[in-house]
Each structure stands twice: as structure tokens, then as C-alpha cells.
N, C-alpha and C positions, 0 to 999 in steps of 0.2 A: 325397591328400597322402602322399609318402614316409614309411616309418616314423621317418626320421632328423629328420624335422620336426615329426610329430607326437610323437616323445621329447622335442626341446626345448622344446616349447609348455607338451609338461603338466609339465617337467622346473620350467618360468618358473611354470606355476599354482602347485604345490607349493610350491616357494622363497617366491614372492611371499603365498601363505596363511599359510605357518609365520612369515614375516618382523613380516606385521600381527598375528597373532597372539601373539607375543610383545611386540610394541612396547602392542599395548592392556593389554595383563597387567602390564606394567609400569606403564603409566599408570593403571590401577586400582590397582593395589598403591601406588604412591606416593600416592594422591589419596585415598583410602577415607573417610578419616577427616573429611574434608572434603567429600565428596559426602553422607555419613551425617548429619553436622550442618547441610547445606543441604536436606535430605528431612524432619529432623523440625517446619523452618520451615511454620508455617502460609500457606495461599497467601492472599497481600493477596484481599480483595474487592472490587469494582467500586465507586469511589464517582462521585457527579457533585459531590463538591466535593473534589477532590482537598489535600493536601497541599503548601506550598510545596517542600518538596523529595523526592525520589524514592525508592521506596522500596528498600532493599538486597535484597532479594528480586525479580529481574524474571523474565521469562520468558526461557529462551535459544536458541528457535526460532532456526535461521539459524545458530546458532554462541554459542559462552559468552562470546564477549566483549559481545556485541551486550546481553546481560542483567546485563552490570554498570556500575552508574550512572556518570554523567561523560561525559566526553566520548571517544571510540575511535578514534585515526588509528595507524596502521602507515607514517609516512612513510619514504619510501627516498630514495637519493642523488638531490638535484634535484628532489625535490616540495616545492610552497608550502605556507606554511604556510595553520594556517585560519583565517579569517578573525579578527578578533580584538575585535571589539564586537559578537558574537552576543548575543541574548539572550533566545529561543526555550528553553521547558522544555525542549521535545524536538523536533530533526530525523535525518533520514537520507541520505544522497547516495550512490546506485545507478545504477550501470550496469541498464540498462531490458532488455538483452539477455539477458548474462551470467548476470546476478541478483548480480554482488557489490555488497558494501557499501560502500563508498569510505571514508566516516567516517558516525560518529552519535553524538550525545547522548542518550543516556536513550530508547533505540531501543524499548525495551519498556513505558516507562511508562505505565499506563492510563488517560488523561484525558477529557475530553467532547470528541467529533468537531466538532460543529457538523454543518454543511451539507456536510464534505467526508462524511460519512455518504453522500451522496446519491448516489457512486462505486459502493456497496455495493448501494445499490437500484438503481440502473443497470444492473450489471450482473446483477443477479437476475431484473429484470423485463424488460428488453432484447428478449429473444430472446421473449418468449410473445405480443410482438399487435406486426400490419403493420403497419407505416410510415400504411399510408393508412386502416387500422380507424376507426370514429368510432363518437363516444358522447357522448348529452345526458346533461348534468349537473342532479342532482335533487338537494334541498337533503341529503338526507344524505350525498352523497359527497366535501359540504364540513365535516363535521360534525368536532367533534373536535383542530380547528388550534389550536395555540398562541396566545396574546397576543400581538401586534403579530409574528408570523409575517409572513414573508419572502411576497407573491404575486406572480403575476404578473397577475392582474388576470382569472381566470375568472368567467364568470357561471353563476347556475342558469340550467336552459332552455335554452342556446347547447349546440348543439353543435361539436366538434372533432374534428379526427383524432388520432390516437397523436403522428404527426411536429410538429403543434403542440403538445401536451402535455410533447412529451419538452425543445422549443424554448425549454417553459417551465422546466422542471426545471435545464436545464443554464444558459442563456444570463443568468434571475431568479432562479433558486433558488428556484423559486415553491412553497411549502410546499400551496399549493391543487390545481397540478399533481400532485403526489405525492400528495397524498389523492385525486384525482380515479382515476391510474393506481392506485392499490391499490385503491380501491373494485372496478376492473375485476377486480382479481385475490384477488375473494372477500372484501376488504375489512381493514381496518389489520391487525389480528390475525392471520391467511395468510400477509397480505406482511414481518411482523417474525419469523415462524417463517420463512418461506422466505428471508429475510436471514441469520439466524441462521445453518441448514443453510448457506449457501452461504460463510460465515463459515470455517464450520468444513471445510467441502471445498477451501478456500483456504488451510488452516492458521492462519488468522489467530484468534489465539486468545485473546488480548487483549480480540477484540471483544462486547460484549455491547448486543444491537440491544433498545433499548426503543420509539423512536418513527423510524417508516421517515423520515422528512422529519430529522431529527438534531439536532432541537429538543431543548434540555435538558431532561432528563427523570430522574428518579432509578436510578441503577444504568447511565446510559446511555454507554458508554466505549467508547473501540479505543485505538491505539495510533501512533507515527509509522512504526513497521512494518510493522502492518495499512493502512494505509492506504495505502501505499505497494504490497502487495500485491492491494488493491482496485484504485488505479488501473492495474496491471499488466494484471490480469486485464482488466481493460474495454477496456482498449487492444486489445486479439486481435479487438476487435468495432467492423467497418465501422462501424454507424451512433454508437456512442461517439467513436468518432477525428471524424467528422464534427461532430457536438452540439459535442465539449467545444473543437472548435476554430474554431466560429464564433460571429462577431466580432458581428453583427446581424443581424436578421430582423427581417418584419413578422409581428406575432400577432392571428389576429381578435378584433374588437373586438363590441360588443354593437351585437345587431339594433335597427333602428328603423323608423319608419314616417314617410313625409315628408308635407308638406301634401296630396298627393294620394290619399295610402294606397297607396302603394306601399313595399314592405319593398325594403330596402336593410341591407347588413352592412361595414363597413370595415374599416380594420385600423391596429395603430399598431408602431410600431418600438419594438422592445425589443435592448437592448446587454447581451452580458455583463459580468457585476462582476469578471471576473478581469483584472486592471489588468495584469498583466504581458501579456496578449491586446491591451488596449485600448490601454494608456497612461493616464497621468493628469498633473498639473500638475507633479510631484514625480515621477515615476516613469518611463519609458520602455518600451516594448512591448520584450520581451525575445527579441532576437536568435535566431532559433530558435524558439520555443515554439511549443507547438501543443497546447496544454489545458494543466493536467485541470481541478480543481473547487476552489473559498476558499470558504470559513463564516464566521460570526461572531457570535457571543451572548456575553450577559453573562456565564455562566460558564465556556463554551469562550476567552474568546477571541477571539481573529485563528486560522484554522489556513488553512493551503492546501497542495493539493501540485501539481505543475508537471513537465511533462516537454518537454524542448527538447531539438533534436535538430542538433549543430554538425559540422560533417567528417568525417560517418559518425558519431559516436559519440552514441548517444542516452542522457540522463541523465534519473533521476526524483528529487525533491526531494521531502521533505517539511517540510514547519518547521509546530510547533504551541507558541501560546499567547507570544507574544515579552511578554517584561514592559518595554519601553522602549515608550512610549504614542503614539510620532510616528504623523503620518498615514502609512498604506499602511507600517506597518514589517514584516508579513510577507512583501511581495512585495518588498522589500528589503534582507532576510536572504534570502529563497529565490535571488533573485537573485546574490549574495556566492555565497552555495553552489554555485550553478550554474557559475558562474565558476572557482569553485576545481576543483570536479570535473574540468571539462575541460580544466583546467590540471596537475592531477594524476593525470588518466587513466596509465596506465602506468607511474605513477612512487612508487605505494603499493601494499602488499600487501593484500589485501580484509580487515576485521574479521568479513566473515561474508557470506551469501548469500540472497537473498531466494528463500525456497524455492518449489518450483514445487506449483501444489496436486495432493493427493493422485492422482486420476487422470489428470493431465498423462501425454503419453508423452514421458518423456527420457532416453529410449535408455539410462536405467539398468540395469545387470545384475541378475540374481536373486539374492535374497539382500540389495539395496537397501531403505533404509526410505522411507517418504513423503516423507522429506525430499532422498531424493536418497542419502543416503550411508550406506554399508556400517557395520555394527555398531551401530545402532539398538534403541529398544526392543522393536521387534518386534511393537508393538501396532497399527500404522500410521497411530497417531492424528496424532502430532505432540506432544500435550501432556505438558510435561515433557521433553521426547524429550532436551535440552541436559546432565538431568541424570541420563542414561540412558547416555549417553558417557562416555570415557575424557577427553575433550576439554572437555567439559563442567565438569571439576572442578579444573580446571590453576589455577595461580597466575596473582590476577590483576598487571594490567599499571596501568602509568603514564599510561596514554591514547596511548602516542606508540611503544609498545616490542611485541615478542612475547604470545604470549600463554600462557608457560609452557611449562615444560619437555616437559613430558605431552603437550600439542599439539603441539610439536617434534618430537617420538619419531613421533606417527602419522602429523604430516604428510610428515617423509622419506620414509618406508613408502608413502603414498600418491602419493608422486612416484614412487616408484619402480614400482608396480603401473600410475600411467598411461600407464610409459613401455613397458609388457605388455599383455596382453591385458582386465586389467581396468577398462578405461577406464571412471570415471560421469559420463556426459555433462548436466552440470546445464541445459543451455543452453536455456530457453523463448523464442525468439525474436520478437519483435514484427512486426507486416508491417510495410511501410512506410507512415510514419504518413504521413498527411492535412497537407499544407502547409496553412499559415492562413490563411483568406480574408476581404478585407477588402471 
């Protein structure tokens, strides 16, 4: 490289160093007093009977707007508005690529999963036994289910393969499948530590895994964040896109013996519950879709999250716990959402970013935190990391406006660095996902 080129490169480092440097000095110094009184805040604990309404203290993984309650939109010229009979505690609507956050309500609040947990053990357990592995089932690997748990209809003594187990997992939300696959993986107590671990390798922090099937349980929470982050990550894996986007299978069914004594095994058709897959009386199979996973217990809730993918542009939804009582009302806000998103693609500024997990490669520079982005805590945990930032501690917003003056300051600065050599490239791309098969 010429010397006259490398002068202006490092001429651009320097300038663009002292520029961010100054703009975050500032936004510490304005914000100090208010980052101090949000650190001596006790951090809420995990409950599984939450609160009706949200707590003022959230996490700000992704960005600080994302962890203040209400509702988050940054509309610009020509975006729709949001939908306006929501009624979900908490959802999120993400670009699935990118990782931004379109809008959300109450993006951090800690509630009971339900079965969309099951995202979380999916993708933990996924990758460690073949498609075609098999395993009889002995009564202890049904031991330990829930009351009136979700099955799909396994027997002791029958055996299966992985591929039918998993058919059970996603298609029934079969809580006997899932105890069946964890027994495989050393048994419930393994698979909720290796839940856990993969929890936090995702950032998702929110989430505290008590029972791997996402049965209520005491202390058992994630978040419409985390879950969104759960279904992200699973998407990256062939046999997930498959699972969570078929429509019906046949599942073997229990052996018998006929009047002659000869064994014989059949099988019966099982459909998945996820209605915007399916369709229902009230509902329509949602244009696009192609997964992910719905739950629903007495104290979760309705939750589900949904990813559908319209003229290139692929969108992941979450909506948890909608307080209007209609049939099928969460795939009827997740729907609205959907809609909006890709009505408003391009036409809102992101409230935040669905961070990539810790060892993701995203062509970030050195000097990046886990989250993706320059001036971090530097612990590369993630947790707390929002109030770690200068950005972190900005004035909040209206739901519909900036997010403070402090955010203003760095985000110029960061325009200006990606239009140099300091590019951080947040982008975890998805492959291309698995069309629906009916």
C-alpha cells in the first residue's frame, strides 16, 4: 500500500477513535447519575407467577430501549402504525437476518415459557444423536411428567428413533418425548444444566431453565427476547427448519399381536398445534410461515413465536401471554405483528438488536464485546452489559421517538466509523429456510 494511503487509513483510525471517544465521555458524564441509581436497583428474581404489570427494571441486552417497559417503535416517514388491539404482556418483531428489533413490548420481561421452552431444548439437544439412533423406552425415562402434560402418545418397551422423537417434540409438543430424549442425554438434570449453559452462550439471560419440557415450574422463566433468540439460533440447524415446519407425520404406534401371533406395529398421524402452520376454523395458515414453536399452560399462558419469510425479507415474532381470552388469540396477534413488520420493513429505525451469541463469528473487530458492539463491559458475559454503556443510561423515550440524547451522540460517531474502516458487522444470517410442506 502506498505511504499516502496508509497516512489516511490510520489518519481515519485516529480521528474516528478520538471522535467515539469523546462522544461516549460525554454520554457518561451526562447520564452518570442515572446509570448509578439503575445499578443500586436490586435485580427482579425469577418468579413463575409473575406480576400483572412489568417490572421498571429490565434487562437491556440488545440495546436500553429494549429494557424499558411499554411498548418500543421508532416510526419514520411512511411506517404503519402498530397494530392497535394488542394484547400480549410481551412481544417482539425482528428482522431474523439482521438481528434488528422492529418494535416490542416489554422485550425483557421474565414470564413462564410454556412449551416454546422446547426451542431451547432443541436446540441443545439437536446436534448430539442421529436422525436414525433408536432407543426403548423403560418406565423411568417417562418418570417425572407433569399432570395432564402435553404427549404424544409414547409407550414403555416400544422402541423409536431420534427422527420420530424429535416428530414428537415439535409436531405434539409431546412432554413424554422430551423426557424420553433427555433420559438419552444422562437424564432431566444434564439436559436443564446443558439448557441452561446454552442459555447463556446465546445471551439470553432472562432465561432460567427449571424443567426441559417448559412445564410450569417454580422459578421457571425466559423472556420474549430469549425466545426469540432461541428460535434464531435453531433455525442455523437443518433438521430444526425441517421439524418445526412440518405440517404432519405418521408416529409409530404400539406393537401387537394378531389372532395368529404374529407382531405387527402401525402408526397414526399426528398434526402440529401451531395454527398459523395448520390453519384452523378462525385462523388461516399464515402466508409465509415456516415454524417455529406455541405453548400453553395455566400459568404461561398462550406464548408462541413464528417466523415467516415474505419477498426476501424474513421476520421472527414473538408474542407471550395475550390477556383477550378468544380462541387462537396468540396466533392472531402474532399474525397483526407479522403484517406490520413487513409493512414496516424499511420504514422504522431498529429499537435494538437481537445479539448474536457469544461465539458467533460476525466479522466484529477486536476490541468488540459479545454483543457485537465496541465499548462494552468487557466481561463478555452479556449480563448487564446495557448498563455498561454510555447508551445504556440515555433518556427514556415515548415508545414512538429516539432514544436520547447520549444514544444520538454515539450513534452519529458510529455512522461515521462504519462509513471507515471500523465496520461491526452484526449480521448472523439464517440459510435458507425450509418451505412448508403440506
Amino acid at each position: 500500500m502506498p505511504a499516502m494511503k496508509k497516512t489516511a487509513k490510520s489518519s481515519l483510525l485516529v480521528t474516528s477513535a478520538t471522535l467515539l471517544s469523546f462522544s461516549l465521555a460525554l454520554a457518561v458524564t451526562a447520564t452518570a447519575p442515572a446509570a448509578a441509581a439503575a445499578a443500586d436497583k436490586p435485580k427482579p428474581s425469577p418468579s413463575a407467577s409473575p406480576s400483572a404489570t412489568p417490572p421498571a427494571d429490565m434487562s437491556s441486552v440488545g440495546g436500553a430501549q429494549l429494557g424499558q417497559p411499554g411498548t418500543q417503535a421508532n416510526l419514520g416517514t411512511g411506517a404503519p402504525v402498530l397494530p392497535k388491539d394488542l394484547s400480549a404482556r410481551s412481544w417482539i418483531v425482528a428482522d431474523a437476518e439482521s438481528g434488528d428489533v422492529l418494535a416490542s413490548h416489554n422485550a425483557h420481561w421474565r414470564l413462564p415459557p410454556a412449551s416454546t421452552l422446547k426451542m431451547l431444548f432443541a436446540d441443545t439437544l439437536l446436534p448430539k444423536f442421529p436422525k436414525k439412533q433408536k432407543h426403548k423406552v423403560v418406565p423411568s425415562d417417562l418418570a417425572g411428567m407433569g399432570v395432564g402434560s402435553s404427549t404424544v402418545g409414547i409407550k414403555e418397551d416400544e422402541t423409536y428413533s431420534v427422527h420420530d422423537l424429535w416428530l414428537g417434540v415439535f409436531l405434539r409438543s409431546g412432554n413424554d418425548a422430551v423426557h424420553v430424549l433427555s433420559a438419552m442425554n444422562n437424564g432431566v438434570d444434564q439436559t436443564v444444566k446443558d439448557m441452561n449453559a446454552r442459555a447463556e452462550e446465546l445471551q439470553a439471560l432472562d432465561t432460567n431453565v427449571v424443567s426441559p419440557d417448559g412445564y410450569d415450574a417454580k422459578r421457571q422463566v425466559s423472556s420474549a427476547y430469549d425466545l426469540t433468540l432461541f428460535a434464531r439460533s435453531g433455525l442455523q440447524n437443518e433438521d430444526f427448519r425441517e421439524y418445526c415446519s412440518t405440517v404432519r407425520a405418521q408416529f409409530p404406534g404400539e406393537t401387537k399381536k394378531n389372532k395368529k401371533g404374529k407382531t405387527t406395529r402401525g402408526s397414526f398421524e399426528i398434526q402440529n398445534t401451531n395454527r398459523l402452520l395448520t390453519g384452523d376454523y378462525d385462523v388461516d395458515a399464515y402466508q409465509g410461515i415456516a415454524g417455529v414453536k406455541n405453548g400453553n399452560t395455566t400459568n404461561a399462558g398462550a406464548t408462541f413465536t413464528g417466523v415467516a419469510e415474505r419477498d426476501g425479507k424474513v421476520l421472527l415474532v414473538t408474542v407471550m401471554n395475550p390477556e383477550k381470552q378468544e380462541h387462537d388469540q396468540v396466533y392472531k396477534e402474532t399474525a397483526q405483528l407479522l403484517d406490520w413488520g413487513f409493512k414496516a420493513s424499511g420504514k422504522v429505525s431498529p429499537v435494538g438488536e437481537l445479539v448474536p451469541p457469544k461465539s458467533a463469528d460476525t466479522g466484529a473487530q477486536p476490541g468488540a464485546n459479545a454483543s457485537g458492539e465496541a465499548g462494552g463491559s468487557g466481561d463478555g458475559t452479556g449480563k448487564g452489559s446495557g448498563r455498561s454503556k454510555a447508551a445504556s443510561a440515555s433518556s427514556k423515550t415515548d415508545g414512538s421517538g429516539g432514544v436520547g440524547i447520549a444514544l444520538a451522540i454515539t450513534g452519529g460517531v458510529l455512522v461515521l466509523l462504519a462509513a471507515g474502516v471500523f465496520v461491526i458487522n452484526r449480521r448472523w444470517p439464517l440459510p435458507e429456510l425450509m418451505r412448508r410442506r403440506r
